[in-house]
C-alpha positions in Angstrom: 31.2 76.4 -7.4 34.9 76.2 -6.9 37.0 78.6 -8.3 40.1 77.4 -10.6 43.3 79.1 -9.8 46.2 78.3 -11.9 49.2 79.9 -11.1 52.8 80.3 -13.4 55.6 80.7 -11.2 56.6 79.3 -7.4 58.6 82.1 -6.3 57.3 84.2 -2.9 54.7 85.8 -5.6 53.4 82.0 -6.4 53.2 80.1 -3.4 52.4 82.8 -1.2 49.2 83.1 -3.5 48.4 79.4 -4.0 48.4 79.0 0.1 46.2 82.0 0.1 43.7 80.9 -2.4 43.8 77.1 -0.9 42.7 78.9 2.4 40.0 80.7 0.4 38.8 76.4 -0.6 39.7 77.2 -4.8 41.3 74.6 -6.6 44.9 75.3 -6.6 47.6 74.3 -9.4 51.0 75.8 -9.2 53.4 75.3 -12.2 57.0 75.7 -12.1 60.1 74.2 -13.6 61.6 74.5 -10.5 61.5 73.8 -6.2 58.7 76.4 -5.2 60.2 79.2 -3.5 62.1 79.9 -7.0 65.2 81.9 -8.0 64.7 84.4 -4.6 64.8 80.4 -2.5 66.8 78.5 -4.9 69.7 80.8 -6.1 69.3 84.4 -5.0 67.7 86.1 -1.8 68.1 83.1 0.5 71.6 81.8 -0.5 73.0 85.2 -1.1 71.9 86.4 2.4 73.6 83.4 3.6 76.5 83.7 1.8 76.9 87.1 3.7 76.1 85.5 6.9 79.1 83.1 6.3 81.1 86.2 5.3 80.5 88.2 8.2 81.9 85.4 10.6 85.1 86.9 9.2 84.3 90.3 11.2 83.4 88.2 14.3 86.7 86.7 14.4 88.5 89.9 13.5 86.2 91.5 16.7 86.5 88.9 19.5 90.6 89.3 18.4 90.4 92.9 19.2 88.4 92.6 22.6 90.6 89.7 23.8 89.1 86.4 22.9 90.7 84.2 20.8 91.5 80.4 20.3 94.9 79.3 21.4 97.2 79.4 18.7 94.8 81.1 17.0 96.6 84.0 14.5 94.3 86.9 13.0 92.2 85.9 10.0 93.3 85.3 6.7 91.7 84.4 3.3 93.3 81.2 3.5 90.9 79.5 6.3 87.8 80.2 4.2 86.6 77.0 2.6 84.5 78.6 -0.3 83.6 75.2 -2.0 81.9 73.8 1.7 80.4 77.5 1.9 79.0 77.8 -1.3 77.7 74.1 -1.3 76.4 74.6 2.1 74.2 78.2 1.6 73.1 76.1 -2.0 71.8 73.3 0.4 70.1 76.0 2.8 68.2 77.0 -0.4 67.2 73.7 -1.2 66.5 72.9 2.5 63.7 76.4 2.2 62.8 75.1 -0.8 61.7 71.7 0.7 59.7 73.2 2.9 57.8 75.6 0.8 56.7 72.5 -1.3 56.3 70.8 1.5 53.7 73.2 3.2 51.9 73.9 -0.3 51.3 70.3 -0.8 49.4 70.0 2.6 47.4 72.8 2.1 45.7 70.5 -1.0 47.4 72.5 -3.8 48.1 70.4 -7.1 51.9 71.0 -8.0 53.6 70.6 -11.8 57.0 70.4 -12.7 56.8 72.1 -16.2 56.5 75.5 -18.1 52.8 76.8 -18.4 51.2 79.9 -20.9 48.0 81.5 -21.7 46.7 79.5 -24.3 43.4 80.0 -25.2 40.0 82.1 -23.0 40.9 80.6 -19.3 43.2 78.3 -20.6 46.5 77.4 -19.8 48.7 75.0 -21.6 51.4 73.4 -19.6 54.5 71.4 -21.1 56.1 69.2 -18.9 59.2 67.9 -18.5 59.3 64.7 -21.1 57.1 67.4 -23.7 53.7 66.1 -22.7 51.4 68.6 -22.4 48.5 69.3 -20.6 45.4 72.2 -21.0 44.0 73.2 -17.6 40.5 75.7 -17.3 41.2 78.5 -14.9 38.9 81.0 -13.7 42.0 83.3 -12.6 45.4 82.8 -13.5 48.4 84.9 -12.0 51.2 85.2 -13.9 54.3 84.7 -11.3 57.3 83.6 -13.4 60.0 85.9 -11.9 62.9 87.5 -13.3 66.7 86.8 -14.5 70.0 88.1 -14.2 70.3 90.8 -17.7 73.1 90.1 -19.6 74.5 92.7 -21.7 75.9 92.2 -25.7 79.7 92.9 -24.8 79.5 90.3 -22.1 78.8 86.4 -21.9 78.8 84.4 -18.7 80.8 81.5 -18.5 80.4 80.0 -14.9 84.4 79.7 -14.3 85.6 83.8 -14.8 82.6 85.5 -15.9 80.3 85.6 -13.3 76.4 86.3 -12.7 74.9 86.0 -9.5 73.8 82.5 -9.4 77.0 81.2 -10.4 79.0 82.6 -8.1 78.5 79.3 -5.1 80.1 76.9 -7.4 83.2 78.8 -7.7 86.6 76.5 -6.3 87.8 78.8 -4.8 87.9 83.1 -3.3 88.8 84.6 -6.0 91.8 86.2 -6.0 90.8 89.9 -7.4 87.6 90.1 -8.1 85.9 92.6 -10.0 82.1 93.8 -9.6 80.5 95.5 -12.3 77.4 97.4 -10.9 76.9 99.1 -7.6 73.7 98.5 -6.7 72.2 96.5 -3.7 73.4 93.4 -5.5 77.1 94.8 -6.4 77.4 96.0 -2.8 76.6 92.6 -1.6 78.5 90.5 -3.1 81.6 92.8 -3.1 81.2 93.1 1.0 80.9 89.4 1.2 83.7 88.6 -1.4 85.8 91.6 0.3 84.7 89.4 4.0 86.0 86.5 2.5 90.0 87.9 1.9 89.4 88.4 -2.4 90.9 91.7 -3.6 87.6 93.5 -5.0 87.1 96.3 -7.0 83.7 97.9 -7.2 82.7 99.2 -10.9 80.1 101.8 -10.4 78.9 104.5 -12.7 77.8 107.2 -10.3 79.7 109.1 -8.1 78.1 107.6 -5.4 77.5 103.8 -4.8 73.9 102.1 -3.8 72.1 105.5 -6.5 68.7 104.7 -5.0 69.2 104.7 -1.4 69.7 107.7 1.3 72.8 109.6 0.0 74.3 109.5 3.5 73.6 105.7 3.8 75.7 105.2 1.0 78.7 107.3 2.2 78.9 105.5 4.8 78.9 102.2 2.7 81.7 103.1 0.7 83.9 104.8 3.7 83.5 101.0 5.2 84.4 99.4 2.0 87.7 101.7 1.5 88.1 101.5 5.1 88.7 97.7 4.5 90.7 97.8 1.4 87.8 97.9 -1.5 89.2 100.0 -4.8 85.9 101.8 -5.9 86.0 103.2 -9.4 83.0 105.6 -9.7 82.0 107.3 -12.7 83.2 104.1 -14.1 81.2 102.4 -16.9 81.8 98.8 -18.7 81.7 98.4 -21.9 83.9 95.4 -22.9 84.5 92.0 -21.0 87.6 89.3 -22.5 89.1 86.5 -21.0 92.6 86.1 -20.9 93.7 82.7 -20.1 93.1 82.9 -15.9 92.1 86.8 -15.9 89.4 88.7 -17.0 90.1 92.4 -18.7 87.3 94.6 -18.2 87.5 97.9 -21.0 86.1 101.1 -19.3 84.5 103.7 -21.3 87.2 106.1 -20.3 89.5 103.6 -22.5 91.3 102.1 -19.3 91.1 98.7 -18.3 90.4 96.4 -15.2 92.7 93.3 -15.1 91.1 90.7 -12.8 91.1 87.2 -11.6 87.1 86.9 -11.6 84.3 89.4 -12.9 81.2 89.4 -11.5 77.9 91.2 -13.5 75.2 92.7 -10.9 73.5 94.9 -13.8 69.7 94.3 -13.1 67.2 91.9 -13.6 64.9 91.6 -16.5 61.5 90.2 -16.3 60.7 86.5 -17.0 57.4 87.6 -19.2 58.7 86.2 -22.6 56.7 82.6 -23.7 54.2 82.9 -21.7 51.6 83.6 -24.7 50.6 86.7 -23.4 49.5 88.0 -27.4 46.9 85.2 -26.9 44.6 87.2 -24.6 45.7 90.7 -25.8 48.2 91.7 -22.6 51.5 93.9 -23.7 54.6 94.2 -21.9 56.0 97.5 -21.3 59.2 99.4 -22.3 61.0 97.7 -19.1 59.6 94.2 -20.2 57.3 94.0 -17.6 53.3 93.1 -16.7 51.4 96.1 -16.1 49.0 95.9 -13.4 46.6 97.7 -11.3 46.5 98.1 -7.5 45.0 94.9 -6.8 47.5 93.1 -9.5 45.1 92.7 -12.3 46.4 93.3 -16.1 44.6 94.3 -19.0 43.0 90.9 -19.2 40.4 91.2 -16.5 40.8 87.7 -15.3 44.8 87.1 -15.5 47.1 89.0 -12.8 50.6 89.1 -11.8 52.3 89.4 -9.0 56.5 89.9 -8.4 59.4 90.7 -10.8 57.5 89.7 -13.9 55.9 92.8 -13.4 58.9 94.7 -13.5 58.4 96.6 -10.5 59.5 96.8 -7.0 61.8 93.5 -7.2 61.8 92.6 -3.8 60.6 89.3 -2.2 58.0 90.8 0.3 56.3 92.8 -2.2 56.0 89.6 -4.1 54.1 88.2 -2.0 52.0 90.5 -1.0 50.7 91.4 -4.7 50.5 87.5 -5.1 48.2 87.8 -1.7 46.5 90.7 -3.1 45.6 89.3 -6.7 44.1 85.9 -5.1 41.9 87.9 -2.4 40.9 90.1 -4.9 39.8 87.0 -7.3 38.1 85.5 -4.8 36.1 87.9 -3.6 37.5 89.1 -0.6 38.0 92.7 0.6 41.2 94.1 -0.1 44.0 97.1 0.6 45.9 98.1 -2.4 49.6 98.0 -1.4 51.2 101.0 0.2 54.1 101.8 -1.6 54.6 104.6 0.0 55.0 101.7 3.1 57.5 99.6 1.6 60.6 98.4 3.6 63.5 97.1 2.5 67.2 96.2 3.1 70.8 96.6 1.4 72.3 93.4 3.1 75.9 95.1 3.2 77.9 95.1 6.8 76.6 97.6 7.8 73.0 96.8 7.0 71.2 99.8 4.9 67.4 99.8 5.7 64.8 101.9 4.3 61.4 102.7 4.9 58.5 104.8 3.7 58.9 108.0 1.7 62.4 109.7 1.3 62.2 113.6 2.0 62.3 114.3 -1.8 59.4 111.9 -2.4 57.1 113.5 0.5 58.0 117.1 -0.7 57.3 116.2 -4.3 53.9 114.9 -2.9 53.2 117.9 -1.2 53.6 116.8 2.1 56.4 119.2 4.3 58.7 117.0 5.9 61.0 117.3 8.7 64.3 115.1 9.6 66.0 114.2 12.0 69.7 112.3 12.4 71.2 110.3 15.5 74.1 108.4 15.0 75.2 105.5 16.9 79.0 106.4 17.9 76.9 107.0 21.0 75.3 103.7 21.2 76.6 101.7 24.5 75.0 98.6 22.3 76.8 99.9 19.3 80.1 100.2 21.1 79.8 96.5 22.4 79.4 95.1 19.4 81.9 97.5 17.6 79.5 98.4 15.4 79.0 101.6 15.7 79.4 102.9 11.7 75.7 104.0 10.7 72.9 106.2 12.0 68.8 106.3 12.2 67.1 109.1 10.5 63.4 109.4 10.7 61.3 111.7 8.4 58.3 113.0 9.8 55.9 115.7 9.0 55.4 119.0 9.7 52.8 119.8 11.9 51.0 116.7 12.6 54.2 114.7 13.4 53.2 111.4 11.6 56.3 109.4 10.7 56.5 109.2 6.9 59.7 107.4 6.5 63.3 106.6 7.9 66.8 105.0 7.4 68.9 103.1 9.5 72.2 101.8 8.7 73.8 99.5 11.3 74.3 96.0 11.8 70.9 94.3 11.8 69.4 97.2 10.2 67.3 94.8 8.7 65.7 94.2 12.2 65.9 97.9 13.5 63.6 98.9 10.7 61.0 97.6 12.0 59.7 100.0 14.7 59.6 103.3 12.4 58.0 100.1 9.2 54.8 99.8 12.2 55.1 103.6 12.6 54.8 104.3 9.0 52.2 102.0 8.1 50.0 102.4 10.9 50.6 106.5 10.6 52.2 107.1 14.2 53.6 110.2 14.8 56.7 110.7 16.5 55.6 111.4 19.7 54.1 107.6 19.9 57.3 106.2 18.5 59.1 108.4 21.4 57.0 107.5 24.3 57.2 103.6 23.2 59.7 102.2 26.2 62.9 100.6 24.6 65.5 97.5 26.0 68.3 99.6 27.4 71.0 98.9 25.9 69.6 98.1 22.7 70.3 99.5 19.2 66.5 100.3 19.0 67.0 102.5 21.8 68.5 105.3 19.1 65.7 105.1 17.5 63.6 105.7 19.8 65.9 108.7 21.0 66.0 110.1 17.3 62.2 110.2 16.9 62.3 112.0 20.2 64.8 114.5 18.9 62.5 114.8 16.0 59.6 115.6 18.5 60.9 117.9 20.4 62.0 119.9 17.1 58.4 120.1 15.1 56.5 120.2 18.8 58.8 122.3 21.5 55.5 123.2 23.5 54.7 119.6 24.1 50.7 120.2 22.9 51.5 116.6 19.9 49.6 114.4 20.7 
């Protein structure tokens, strides 16, 4: 008999479960309230990254000036030549353009697709509200809980679209702002204030470590913030918000030190929370935690043995790619098929700043407090010919590797298109490779993946100086 998959939710988590389940011949329903491929498509990882793309043809000009190539008449760049409305309009359009797609490719794959808001309503029941308030009751033998997350908002502040800015907002703004502020200096903060900073707006950076980017490689994000200052960013650190007021056409941030930000713009990069609210979760006797997230087990599966979820409602590892692989992973393990638990200890991912910060794997403080004795080694790429070419040569590859048998356990790169240069030590780590193999791979000469190649042979030579690793 045909197995009934309903699914809340069309973000990477969603579709990328209802095309695997359509493969696997169930009968398919997605329901969202808006174009599948959802906030990370419509609003956040696709238009974001291509707002940063836009941003960085700011650098291009500003290189091809200093190696000679220039149009005629052509002066160095200024904030004045960006058109942010066609920009903003444009990356929105990109979104919609993915979006298209996705629904596109779902469709002709045979999966049924609502435009409403769906919840657990009864035993393998889902009630979906649609658009005019009709409703509908669907049987489901599986139903996977995808719905997402959304920009927090904190009491002392309220988004307004015009000054007081989240995220999504920020592509309809008129204009660069003229000084803008950034409360939060996580991958998100760092973003947007490189891009905005790109684009010719004054930007100060609100962070309340001493170090920007907290979670990623402490030396990553030193080099991050020498770039930013390097380019005119004010970063505030220790700094913590705690009041937000318009005042006419600026915005007054109130530090907790008592001091005060006076800006033309603020912008609110303080986390997501997790879309799990509505969705009648008390109905079949699944809790939310203390972050507001769906727990699950390794295959995605909550407390109610026949409802999973996948993504940021889970309020996890918020990243697109790990979304769709737990939505993957729920729908082959409802239907029967063998399955791998995800690796976390195999996770990529990027800071899409310029430069790129890419991770992958364990850190060296996650593999010792695993028990595993780790090794590291650091190349920068001053020495890069690639690097030089490109004037790009701010950053450095670090892999981690471990003691003994010389399996790569992690690394970081941080260069332009670190995004891309990740992905040698992302195979080495997930397939276990030691450093040796990642050594004795041949590399493009001159390429940027050449350094890392040449950093996992320093490595090599380090833990294995007799040449007996295999």
């Amino acid at each position: 008999m045909q197995q009934r998959i309903v699914i809340l939710g069309g973000g990477p988590a969603g579709y990328e479960a209802a095309l695997v389940a359509a493969e696997l011949d169930a009968d398919v329903t997605v329901v969202a309230d808006e174009g599948l491929g959802g906030n990370c498509v419509l609003w956040d990882c696709v238009p974001s990254k291509a707002l940063i793309v836009a941003s960085e043809a700011m650098g291009w000009m500003q290189v091809a000036d200093e190696i000679g190539v220039r149009l005629e008449g052509f002066e160095a760049p200024d904030r004045t030549i960006v058109d942010f409305p066609k920009v903003g309009s444009g990356v929105l359009d990109l979104g919609s353009s993915q979006s298209a797609d996705i629904e596109a490719r779902v469709r002709a794959a045979g999966v049924r697709r609502l435009h409403g808001r769906g919840r657990l309503s009864g035993f393998h029941q889902v009630t979906v509200e649609h658009g005019d308030g009709a409703t509908e009751v669907l049987d489901a033998d599986h139903v996977l809980l995808a719905t997402g997350s959304s920009a927090r908002i904190l009491p002392f502040f309220a988004p307004d679209g015009e000054r007081v800015l989240v995220g999504q907002q920020v592509y309809s703004l008129p204009e660069v702002p003229e000084h803008l502020i950034v409360v939060g200096s996580g991958a998100t903060g760092a973003e947007f204030s490189n891009a905005f900073g790109r684009f010719g707006a004054e930007v100060t950076l609100v962070s309340s470590r001493e170090l920007i980017l907290p979670t990623q490689d402490p030396d990553a994000a030193q080099v991050i913030e020498d770039v930013f200052e390097r380019r005119g960013m004010t970063i505030l650190r220790n700094s913590r918000a705690v009041t937000c007021e318009r005042r006419g056409d600026e915005v007054v941030v109130g530090l907790k030190d008592g001091s005060e930000v006076v800006g033309s713009h603020v912008l609110f990069t303080v986390g997501q929370v997790p879309s799990s609210a509505d969705l009648g979760l008390e109905t079949v006797g699944i809790e939310v935690n203390d972050r507001g997230g769906i727990d699950v087990d390794a295959v995605a599966r909550t407390s109610c043995r026949w409802v999973y979820a996948a993504g940021d409602v889970t309020g996890g590892v918020m990243l697109a790619s790990v979304a769709a692989m737990q939505g993957r992973t729920a729908m082959w393990h409802a239907l029967g098929e063998a399955v791998q638990p995800i690796r976390w200890d195999a996770v990529a991912a990027t800071v899409f700043t310029d430069p790129e910060v890419a991770t992958v794997g364990m850190s060296p403080e996650e593999a010792h407090a695993a028990g595993f004795p780790v090794e590291t080694a650091r190349l920068d790429f001053a020495s890069n010919p690639r690097a030089k070419m490109i004037h790009g040569i701010d950053g450095f590859v670090k892999v981690h590797a471990m003691v003994g048998s010389g399996t790569v356990l992690g690394g970081v790169v941080v260069s332009t298109r670190a995004s891309d240069l990740i992905q040698p030590l992302a195979v080495a780590v997930q397939n276990r490779l030691t450093v040796a193999q990642l050594a004795q791979t041949l590399t493009v000469y001159p390429t940027m993946t050449g350094s890392v190649a040449e950093c996992a042979r320093m490595l090599m030579a380090h833990l294995d100086p007799h040449g007996t690793m295999p």
